[in-house]
N, C-alpha and C positions, 0 to 999 in steps of 0.2 A: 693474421699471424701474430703471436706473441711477441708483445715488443722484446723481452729479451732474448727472443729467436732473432729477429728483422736483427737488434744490434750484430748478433752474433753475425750473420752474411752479409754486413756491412763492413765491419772487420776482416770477414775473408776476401770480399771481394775489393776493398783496399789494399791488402798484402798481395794480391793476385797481380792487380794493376802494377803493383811497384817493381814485382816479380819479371811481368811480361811487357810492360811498356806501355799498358792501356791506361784513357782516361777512364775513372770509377763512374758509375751512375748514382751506386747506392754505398754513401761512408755513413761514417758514424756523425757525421753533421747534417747529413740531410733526415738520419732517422731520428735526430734532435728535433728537425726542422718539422717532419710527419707527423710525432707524436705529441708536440707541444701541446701543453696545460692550458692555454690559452686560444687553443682551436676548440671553437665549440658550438654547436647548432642543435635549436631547441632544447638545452641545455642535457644534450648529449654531449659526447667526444667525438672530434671528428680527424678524420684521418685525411693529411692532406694531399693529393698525388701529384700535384701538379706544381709548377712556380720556377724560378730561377735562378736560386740560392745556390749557385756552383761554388762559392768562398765560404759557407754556411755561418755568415755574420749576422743571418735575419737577426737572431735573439741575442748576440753580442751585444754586451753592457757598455761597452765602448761607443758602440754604433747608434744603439738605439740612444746615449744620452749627446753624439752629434747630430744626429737628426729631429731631435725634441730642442736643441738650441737654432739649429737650421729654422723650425718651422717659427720658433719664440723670435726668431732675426727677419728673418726671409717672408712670414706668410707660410702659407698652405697650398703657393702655386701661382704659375702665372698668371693664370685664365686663357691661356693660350698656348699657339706653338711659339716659335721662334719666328719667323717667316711674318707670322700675322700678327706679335705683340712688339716683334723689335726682342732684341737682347738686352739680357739685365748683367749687372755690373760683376755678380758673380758665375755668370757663362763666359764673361768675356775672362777674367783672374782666371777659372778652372783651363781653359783654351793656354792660356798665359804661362802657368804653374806646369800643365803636360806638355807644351813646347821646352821650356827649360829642361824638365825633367828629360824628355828623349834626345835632345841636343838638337831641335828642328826651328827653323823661322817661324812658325806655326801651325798649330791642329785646328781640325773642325769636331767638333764634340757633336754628336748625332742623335736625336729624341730615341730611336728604334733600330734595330736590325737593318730591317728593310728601308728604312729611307738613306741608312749608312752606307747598303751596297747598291738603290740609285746613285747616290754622291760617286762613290767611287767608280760605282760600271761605266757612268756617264763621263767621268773625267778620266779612266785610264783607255776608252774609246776615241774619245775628241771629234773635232767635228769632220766631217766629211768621210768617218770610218763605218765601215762596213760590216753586220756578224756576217760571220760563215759556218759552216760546220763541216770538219775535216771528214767526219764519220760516211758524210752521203744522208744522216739524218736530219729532218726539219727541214724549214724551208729555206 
């Protein structure tokens, strides 16, 4: 598809969203995100379909020059999870910084999805609780 088609129904289907209440799949920041100048294999273009830029800051000047100071401060990573390297001093401030910010005693900041909604399945269950299923489905 022509990128100045793709922008085109990224735009409608932004105005459609705001119209009817839905979240967008396709704005005008993820067909930023797609068609970046900087996607590129075998020194083709490459069109990207995939990824998690729901805020579409991937290429934000802002971001990318906190994240080039991040790595210039911080390294390139832990070498680890949390669990098996221990906590570093800016998990524990970002934990710190988003308790203030929601007015809470504090948060747990989570590597992934899915280890977020272990944490939380496992703790809004607690011990001795049981699943069930209202439906009659599963076991």
């Amino acid at each position: 598809m022509p990128r100045g088609l793709l922008h085109i129904a990224a735009c409608v289907n932004l105005s459609g969203a705001r119209v009817f209440g839905y979240r967008p799949m396709l704005t005008p920041g993820k067909v930023r995100e797609l068609t970046h100048a900087d996607w590129v294999c075998d020194d083709a273009p490459l069109r990207v379909a995939t990824g998690c830029n729901y805020l579409g800051l991937t290429f934000d000047p802002d971001c990318i020059e906190a994240a080039c100071h991040a790595v210039r401060t911080q390294g390139t990573g832990t070498t680890g999870s949390r669990a098996a390297n221990g906590s570093y001093a800016v998990h524990v401030q970002l934990e710190r910084d988003l308790a203030d910010f929601f007015g809470r005693r504090g948060v747990i900041v989570f590597s992934t999805g899915y280890v977020a909604n272990l944490g939380m399945l496992s703790t809004l269950a607690g011990p001795g609780c049981s699943r069930g299923h209202r439906s009659g489905v599963g076991p």
